[in-house]
N, C-alpha and C positions, 0 to 999 in steps of 0.2 A: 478227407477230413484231416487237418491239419493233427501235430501231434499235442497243439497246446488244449485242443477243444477235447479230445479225447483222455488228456489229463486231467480238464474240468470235471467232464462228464464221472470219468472215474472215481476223483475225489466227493464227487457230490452227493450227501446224505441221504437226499431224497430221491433218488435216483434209482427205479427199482427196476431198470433194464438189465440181462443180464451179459448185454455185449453195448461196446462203446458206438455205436455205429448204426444210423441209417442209411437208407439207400437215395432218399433226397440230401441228404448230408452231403455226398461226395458232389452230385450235383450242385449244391449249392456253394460248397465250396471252389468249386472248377468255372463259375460263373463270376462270383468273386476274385479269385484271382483274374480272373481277364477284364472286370472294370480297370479293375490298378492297373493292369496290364496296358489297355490300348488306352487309359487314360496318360498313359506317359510316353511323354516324347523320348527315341533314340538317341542316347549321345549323354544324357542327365542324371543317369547313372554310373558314379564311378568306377563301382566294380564290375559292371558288367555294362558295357557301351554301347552294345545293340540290343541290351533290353527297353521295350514299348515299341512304339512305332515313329513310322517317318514323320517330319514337318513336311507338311503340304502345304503351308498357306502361300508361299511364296511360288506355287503351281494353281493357284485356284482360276488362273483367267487361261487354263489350259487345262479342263476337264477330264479330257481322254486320257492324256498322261498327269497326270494328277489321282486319277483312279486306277492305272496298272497299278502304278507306284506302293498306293495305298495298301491295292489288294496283296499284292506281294509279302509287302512290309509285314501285314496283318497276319497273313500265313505264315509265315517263316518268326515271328513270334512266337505264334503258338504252338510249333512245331519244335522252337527251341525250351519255351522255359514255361509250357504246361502238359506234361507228357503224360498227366490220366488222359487227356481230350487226346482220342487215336480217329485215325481217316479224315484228316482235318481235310474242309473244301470251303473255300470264300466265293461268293459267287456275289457280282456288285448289282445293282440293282436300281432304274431308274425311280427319282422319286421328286417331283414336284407340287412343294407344298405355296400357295397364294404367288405363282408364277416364275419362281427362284427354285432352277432344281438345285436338287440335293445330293449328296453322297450319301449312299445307304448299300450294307453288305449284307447277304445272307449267311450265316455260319455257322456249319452243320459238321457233327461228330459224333463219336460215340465215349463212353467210358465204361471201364469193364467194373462192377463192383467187387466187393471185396469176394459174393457166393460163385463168383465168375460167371454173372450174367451178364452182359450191354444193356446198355442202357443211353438212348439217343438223345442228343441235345442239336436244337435249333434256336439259334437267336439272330436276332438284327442288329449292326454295329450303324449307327447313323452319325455321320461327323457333318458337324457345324460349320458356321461361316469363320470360325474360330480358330477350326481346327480339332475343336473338342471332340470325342467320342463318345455314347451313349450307348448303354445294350439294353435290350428289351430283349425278353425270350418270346417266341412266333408263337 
């Protein structure tokens, strides 16, 4: 949980928890960051050049390397700038929707919460004809 939610939380009147913090919280914030994450292309960020991921469209009429590429990109992302998500694995995944396959990755980790338990995350990144990136959790 970021530290601006947990200022909310704290300032908040009605608020009769007596710690800032749930355990879907960290969840939902480590999912969150990686829409923005793999929604942004590498290189578009000034201060930081290899945050998001690669452009692949200009690989799309070459699937197999279009998809290391990807998968790479995706791991080494989230390996670099979201370090609750620990044992990161991308795994790509075929996927043909009305005769046009697709790009779709599985990706699975764990995040320790704050009582130092794990706590496992699985989602789906599915990238468009676009380019775009999508997460669904599995």
């Amino acid at each position: 949980m970021s530290l601006l939610t947990r200022l909310e939380r704290a300032a908040d009147p009605t608020n009769v928890e007596r710690h800032t913090w749930k355990a879907d919280d960290q969840a939902t914030a480590v999912i969150g960051h990686l829409k923005k994450m793999l929604a942004t292309k590498a290189g578009t960020s000034k201060t930081c050049p290899d945050y998001g991921v690669p452009d692949i469209t200009h690989l799309l009429h070459d699937m197999a390397e279009a998809t290391a590429l990807m998968q790479r990109g995706v791991k080494l992302s989230i390996q670099s700038y979201e370090p609750r998500l620990k044992n990161v694995q991308v795994r790509p995944m075929k996927v043909e929707v009305q005769g046009q396959v697709g790009m779709m990755f599985e990706i699975t980790g764990h995040i320790l919460l704050p009582d130092g338990k794990r706590q496992a995350l699985r989602f789906g990144a599915a990238i468009d004809d676009k380019g775009q990136i999508g997460i669904d959790e599995l």
